[in-house]
C-alpha positions as a Markdown table, in Angstrom:
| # | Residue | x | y | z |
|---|---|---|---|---|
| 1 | Unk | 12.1 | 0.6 | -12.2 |
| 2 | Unk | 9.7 | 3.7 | -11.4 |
| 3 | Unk | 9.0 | 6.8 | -13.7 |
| 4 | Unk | 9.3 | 10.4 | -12.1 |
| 5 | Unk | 5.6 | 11.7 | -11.9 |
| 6 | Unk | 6.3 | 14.4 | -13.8 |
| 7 | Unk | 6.9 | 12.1 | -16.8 |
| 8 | Unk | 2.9 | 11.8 | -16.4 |
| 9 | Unk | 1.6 | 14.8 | -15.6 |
| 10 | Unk | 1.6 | 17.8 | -18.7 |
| 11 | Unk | 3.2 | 20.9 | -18.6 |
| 12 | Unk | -0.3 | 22.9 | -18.5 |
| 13 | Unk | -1.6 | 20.9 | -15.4 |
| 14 | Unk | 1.3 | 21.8 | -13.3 |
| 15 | Unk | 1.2 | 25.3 | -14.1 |
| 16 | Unk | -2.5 | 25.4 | -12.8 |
| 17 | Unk | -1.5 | 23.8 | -9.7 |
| 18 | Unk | -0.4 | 25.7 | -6.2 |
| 19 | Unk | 2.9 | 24.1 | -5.1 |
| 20 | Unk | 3.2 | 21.1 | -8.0 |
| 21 | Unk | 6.8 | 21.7 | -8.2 |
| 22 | Unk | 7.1 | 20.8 | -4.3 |
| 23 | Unk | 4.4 | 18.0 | -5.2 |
| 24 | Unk | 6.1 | 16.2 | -7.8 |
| 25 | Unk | 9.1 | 16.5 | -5.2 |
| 26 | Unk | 7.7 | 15.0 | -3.0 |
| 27 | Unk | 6.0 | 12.4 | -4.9 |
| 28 | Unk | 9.9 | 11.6 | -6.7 |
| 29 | Unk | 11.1 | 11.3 | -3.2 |
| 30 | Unk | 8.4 | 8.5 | -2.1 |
| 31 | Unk | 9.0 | 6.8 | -5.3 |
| 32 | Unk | 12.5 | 6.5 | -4.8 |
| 33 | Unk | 12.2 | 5.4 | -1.0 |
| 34 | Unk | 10.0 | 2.7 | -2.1 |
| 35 | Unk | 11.7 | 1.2 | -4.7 |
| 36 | Unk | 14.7 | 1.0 | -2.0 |
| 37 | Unk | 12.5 | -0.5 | 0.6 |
| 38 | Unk | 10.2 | -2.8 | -1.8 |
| 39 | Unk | 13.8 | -4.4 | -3.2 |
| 40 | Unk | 15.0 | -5.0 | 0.8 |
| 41 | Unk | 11.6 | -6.0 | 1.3 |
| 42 | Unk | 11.5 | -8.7 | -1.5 |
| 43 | Unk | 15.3 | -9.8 | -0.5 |
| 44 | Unk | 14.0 | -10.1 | 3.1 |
| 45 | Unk | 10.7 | -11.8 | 2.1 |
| 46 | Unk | 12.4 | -14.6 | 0.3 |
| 47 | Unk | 14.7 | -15.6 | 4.2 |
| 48 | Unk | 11.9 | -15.3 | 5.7 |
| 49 | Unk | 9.0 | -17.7 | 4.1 |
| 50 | Unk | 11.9 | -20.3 | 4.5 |
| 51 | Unk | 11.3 | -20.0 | 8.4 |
| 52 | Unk | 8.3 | -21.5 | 10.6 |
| 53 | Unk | 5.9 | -19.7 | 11.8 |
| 54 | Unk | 3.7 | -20.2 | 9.0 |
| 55 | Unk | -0.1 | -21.6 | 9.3 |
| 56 | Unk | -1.6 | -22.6 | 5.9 |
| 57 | Unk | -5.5 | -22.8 | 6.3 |
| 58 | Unk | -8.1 | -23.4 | 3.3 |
| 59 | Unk | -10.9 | -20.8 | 2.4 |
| 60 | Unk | -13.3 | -21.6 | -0.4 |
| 61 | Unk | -10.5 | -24.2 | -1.8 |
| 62 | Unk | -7.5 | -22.2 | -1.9 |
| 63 | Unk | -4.3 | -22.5 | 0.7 |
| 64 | Unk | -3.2 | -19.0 | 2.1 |
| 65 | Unk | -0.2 | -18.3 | 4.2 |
| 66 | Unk | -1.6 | -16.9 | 8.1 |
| 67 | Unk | 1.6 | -15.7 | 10.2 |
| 68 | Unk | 1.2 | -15.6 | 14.0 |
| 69 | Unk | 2.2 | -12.1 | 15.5 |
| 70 | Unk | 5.6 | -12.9 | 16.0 |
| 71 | Unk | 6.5 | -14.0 | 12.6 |
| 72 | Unk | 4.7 | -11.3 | 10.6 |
| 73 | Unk | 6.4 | -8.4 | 13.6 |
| 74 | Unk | 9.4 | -9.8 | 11.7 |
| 75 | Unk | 8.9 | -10.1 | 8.1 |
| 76 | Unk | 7.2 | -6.3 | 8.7 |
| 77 | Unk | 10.5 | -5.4 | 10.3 |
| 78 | Unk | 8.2 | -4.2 | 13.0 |
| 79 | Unk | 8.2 | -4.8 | 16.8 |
| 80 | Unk | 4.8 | -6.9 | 17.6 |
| 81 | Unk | 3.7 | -4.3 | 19.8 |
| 82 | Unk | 3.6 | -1.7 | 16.7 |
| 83 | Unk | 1.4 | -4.6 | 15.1 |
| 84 | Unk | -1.0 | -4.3 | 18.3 |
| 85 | Unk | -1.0 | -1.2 | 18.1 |
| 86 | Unk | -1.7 | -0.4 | 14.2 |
| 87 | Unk | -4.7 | -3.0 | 14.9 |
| 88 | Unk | -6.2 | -1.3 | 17.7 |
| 89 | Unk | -5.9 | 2.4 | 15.3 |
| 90 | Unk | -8.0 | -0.1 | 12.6 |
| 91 | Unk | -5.1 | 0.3 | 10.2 |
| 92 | Unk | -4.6 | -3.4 | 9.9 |
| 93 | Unk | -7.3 | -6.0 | 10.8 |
| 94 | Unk | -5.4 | -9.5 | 10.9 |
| 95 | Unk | -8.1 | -12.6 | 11.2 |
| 96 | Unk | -8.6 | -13.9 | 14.5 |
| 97 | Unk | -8.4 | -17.3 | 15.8 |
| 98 | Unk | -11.0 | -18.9 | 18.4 |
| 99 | Unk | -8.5 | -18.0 | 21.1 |
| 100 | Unk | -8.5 | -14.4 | 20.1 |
| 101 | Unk | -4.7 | -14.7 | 18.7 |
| 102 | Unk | -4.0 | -12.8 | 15.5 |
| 103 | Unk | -3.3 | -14.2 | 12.1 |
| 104 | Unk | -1.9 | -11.8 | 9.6 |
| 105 | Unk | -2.0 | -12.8 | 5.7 |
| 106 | Unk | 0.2 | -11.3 | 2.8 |
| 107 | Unk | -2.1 | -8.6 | 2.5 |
| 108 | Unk | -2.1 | -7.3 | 5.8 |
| 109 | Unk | 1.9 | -7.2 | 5.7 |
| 110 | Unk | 1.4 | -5.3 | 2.4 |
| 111 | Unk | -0.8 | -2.9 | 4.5 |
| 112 | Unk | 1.9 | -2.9 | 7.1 |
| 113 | Unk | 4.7 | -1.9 | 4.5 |
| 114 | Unk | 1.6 | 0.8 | 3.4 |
| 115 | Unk | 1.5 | 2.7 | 6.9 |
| 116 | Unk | 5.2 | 2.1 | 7.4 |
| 117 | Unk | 6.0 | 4.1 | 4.4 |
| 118 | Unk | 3.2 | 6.5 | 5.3 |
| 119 | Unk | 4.6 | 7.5 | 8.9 |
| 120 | Unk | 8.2 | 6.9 | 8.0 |
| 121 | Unk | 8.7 | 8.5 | 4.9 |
| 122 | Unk | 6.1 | 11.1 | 4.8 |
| 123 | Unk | 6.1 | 11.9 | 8.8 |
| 124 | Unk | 2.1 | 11.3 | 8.9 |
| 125 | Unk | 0.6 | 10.3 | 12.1 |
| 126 | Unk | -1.6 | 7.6 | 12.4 |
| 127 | Unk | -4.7 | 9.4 | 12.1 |
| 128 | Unk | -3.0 | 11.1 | 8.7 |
| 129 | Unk | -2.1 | 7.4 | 7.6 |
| 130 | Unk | -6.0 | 6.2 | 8.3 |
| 131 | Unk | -6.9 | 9.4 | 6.5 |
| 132 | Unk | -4.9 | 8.7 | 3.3 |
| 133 | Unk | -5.8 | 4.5 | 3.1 |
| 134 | Unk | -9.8 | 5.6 | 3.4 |
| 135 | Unk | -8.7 | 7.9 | 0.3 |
| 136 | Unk | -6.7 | 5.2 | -1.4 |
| 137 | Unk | -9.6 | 2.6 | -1.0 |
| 138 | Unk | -11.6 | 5.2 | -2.8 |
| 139 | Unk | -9.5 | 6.0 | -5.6 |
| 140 | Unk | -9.4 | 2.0 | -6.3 |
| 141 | Unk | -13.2 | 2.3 | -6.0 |
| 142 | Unk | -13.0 | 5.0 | -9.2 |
| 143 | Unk | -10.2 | 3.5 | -10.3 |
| 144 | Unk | -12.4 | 0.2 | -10.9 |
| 145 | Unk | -15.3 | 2.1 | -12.3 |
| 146 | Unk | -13.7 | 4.0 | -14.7 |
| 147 | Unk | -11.9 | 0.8 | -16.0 |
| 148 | Unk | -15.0 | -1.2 | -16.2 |
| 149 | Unk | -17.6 | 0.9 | -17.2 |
| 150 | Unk | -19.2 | 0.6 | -20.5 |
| 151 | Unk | -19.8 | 4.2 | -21.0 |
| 152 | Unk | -16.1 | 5.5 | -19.8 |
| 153 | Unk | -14.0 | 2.6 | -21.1 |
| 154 | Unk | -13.7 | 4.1 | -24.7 |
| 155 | Unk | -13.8 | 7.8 | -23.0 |
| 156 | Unk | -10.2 | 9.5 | -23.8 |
| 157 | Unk | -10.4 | 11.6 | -20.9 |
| 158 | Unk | -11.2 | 8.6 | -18.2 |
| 159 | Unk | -8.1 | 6.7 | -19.6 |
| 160 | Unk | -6.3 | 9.8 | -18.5 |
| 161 | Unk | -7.7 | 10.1 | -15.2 |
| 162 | Unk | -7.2 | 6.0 | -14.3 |
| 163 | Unk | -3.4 | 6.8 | -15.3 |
| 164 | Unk | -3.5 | 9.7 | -13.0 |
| 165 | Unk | -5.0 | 7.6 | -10.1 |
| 166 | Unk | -2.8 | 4.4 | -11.3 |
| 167 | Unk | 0.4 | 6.7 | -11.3 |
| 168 | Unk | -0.8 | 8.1 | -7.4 |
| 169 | Unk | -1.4 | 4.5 | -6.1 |
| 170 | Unk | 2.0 | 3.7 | -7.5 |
| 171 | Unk | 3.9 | 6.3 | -5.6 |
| 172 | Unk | 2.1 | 5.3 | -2.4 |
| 173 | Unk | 2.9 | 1.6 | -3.2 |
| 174 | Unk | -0.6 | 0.2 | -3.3 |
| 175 | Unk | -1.2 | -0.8 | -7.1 |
């Protein structure tokens, strides 16, 4: 299901690099935690829409699926005060309701999985995890450039560095 990093990267590259080897373990070692979690997670995911707790609401003509704090705690496999708690660090922003209540929607789960993996698996603190998602927002930023730029798209060497930043954002587990 995932390539090792190495697979990507060329022999020259991580010659030039202090500590790749440890890198590239590292970077396997995410990979393979991921893939674990992201099959539990889909296994989970499919109990779990099945249950209530759902609120479907309409923006610009299109149904999305809003989970009060209780549901999403559980399809995050996260207590809800973790959920408070990554919200007040500004690692997740859920929508809001009039009454202040907090709505989470598939992609702030996905961001929960994100900083789960982050802390978990890697040992980062919070401040480490908000660190490395301001970075990750960035690389999609070049990541989007390079891919839709006139003047790079036909560029051999920004092909190569999309893969490169396509290959990182895979190990983290935000393609």
């Amino acid at each position: 299901m995932t390539q090792r990093y190495e697979e990507h990267q060329s022999s020259d590259a991580s010659a030039s690099i202090p500590n790749a080897d440890a890198f590239v373990r590292l970077v396997n070692k995410i990979a393979a935690q991921a893939t674990r979690r992201e099959l539990a997670r889909q296994a989970e995911e499919a109990q779990q829409t099945r249950r209530r707790g759902r609120v479907r609401v309409r923006f610009a003509g299109r149904a999305d699926a809003l989970y009060i704090i209780s549901i999403a705690a559980k399809l995050a496999d996260m207590h809800p005060q973790t959920l408070r708690k990554y919200d007040r660090e500004g690692l997740v922003s859920p929508s809001r309701t009039q009454g202040s209540r907090r709505l989470y929607s598939e992609e702030d789960l996905e961001r929960l999985q994100i900083v789960r993996r982050l802390s978990e698996d890697l040992g980062l603190n919070l401040s480490g995890v908000g660190l490395v998602l301001e970075l990750v927002q960035h690389m999609r930023g070049m990541l989007d450039v390079l891919e839709n730029s006139e003047d790079l798209t036909n560029s051999a060497s920004a092909k190569a560095v999309a893969d490169e930043i396509k290959v990182i954002l895979h190990y983290l587990g935000v393609e």
